[in-house]
C-alpha positions, 0 to 999 in steps of 0.5 A: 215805050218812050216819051219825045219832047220836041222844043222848037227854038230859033236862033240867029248865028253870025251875019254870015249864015241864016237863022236856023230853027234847032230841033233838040229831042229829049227822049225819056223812058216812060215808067214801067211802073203803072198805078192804079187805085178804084173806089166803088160808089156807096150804092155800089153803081159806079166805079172810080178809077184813079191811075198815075198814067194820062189816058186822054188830053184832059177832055172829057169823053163819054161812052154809053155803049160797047160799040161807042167804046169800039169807036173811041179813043185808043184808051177807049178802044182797049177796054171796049173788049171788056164785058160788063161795062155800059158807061165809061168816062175818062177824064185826063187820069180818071176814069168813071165806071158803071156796069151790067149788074151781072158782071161782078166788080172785082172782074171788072177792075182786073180787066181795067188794070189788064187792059192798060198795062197791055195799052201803056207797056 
């Protein structure tokens, strides 16, 4: 996967020629290096992960079903196929997790670093 910038600069040349906008696209590979650190709440009720990636534009979103996650952001979407979670928020490079009782911890946070590294690489 690639990260584009594009910057957008006018400049004006001799009188003879018109302004020209130029477009200079800087092309960067993105890090196959993925991060991604969880902390469970002391009364074992939500579930904080902490990752190097930016899953959303900083917004915060909020999910309280599988079939809101289903309609949400991309980022939303790829972990709407795991069982188990029934609150999802994700805030810029964080996301804040609570869960079905049943559904062990541990099976949740493999399913959550399975799914972005799917999503991101």
């Amino acid at each position: 996967m690639w990260i584009t910038d594009l910057l957008l600069t006018d400049y004006t040349v001799p009188a003879k020629h018109l302004p020209v906008t130029l477009i200079i696209v800087i092309i960067t590979p993105m890090s196959e290096y993925i991060e991604i650190e969880t902390e469970i709440s002391d009364d074992d009720s939500t579930l904080a992960v902490y990752t190097n990636l930016r899953l959303n534009d900083g917004n915060v979103e909020t999910y309280h079903s599988s079939e809101e996650l289903e309609e949400g952001s991309p980022v939303a979407q790829a972990l709407a196929v795991i069982e188990g979670i029934t609150y999802l928020q994700i805030e810029g490079s964080d996301l804040s997790v609570q869960r079905d009782p049943d559904t062990p911890w541990h099976v949740i946070i493999s399913d959550i670093s399975a799914a972005l590294k799917d999503f991101f690489l």
